[in-house]
C-alpha positions as CSV (number, residue, x, y, z in Angstrom):
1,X,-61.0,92.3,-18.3
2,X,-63.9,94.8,-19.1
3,X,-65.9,92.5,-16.8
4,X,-63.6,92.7,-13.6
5,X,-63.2,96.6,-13.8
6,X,-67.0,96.7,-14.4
7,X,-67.7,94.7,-11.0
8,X,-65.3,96.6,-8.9
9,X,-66.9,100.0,-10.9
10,X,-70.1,98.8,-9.4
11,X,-68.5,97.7,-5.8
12,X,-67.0,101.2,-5.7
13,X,-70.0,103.3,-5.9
14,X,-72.4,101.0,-4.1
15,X,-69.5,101.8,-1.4
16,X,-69.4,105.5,-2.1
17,X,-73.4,105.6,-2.2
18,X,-73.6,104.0,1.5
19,X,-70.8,106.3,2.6
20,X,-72.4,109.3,1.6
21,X,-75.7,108.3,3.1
22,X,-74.1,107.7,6.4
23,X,-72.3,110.7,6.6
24,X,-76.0,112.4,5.7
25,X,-77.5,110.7,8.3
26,X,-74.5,111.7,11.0
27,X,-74.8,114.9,9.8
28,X,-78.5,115.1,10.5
29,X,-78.4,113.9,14.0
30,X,-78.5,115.7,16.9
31,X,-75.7,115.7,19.4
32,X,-77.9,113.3,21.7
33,X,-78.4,110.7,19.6
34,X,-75.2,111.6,18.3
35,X,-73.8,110.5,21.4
36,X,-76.3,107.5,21.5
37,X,-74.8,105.9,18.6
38,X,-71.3,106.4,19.8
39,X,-72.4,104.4,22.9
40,X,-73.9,101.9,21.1
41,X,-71.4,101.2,18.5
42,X,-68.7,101.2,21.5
43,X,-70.4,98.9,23.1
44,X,-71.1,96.7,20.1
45,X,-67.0,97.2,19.2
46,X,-65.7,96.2,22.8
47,X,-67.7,94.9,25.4
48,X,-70.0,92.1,23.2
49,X,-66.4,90.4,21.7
50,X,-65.2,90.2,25.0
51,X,-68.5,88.7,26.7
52,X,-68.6,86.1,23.8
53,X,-64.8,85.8,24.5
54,X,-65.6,84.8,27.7
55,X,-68.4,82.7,27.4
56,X,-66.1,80.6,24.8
57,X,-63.7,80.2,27.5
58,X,-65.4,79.2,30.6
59,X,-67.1,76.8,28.1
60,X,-63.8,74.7,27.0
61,X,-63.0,75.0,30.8
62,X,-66.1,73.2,31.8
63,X,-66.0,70.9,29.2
64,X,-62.5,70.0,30.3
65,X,-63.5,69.7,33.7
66,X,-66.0,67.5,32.9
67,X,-63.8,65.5,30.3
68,X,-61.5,64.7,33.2
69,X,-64.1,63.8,35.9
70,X,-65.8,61.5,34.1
71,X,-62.6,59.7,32.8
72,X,-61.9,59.1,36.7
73,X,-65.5,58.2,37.7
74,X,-65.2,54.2,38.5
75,X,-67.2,52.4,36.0
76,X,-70.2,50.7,37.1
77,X,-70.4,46.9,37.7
78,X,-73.3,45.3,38.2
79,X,-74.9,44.4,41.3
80,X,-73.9,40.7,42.7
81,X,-76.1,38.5,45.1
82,X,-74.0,37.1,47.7
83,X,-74.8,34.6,50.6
């Protein structure tokens, strides 16, 4: 048991240390980059999942389209000589 409360002992303030050093590094910032990162992170937050959202879905379209036009194509027979 001494193990487990050690480990999340350990988890905790490696989460504490990186909390504190981001809210040092916001703190330090000037309202432009400030503003920067906002942008950023918003953009990293919103716009990328729904571009890869996308992307996903026009992708199983196509390849559904394409499933169901080459199941119709007529199959090829070979060409026949005739007199």
């Amino acid at each position: 048991m001494t193990k487990i409360s050690a480990l999340f002992n350990e988890i905790f303030q490696a989460f504490s240390r990186a909390l504190r050093y981001g809210l040092r590094l916001i703190g330090g910032m000037s309202p432009q980059a400030l503003l920067g990162a906002a942008l950023v992170l918003a953009l990293v937050c919103a716009v990328l999942p729904l571009a890869l959202t996308l992307f996903v879905i026009f992708l199983l379209v196509k390849l559904a389209f394409g499933a169901t036009v080459i199941a119709r194509r007529p199959r090829y027979t070979p060409y026949k000589d005739v007199e």
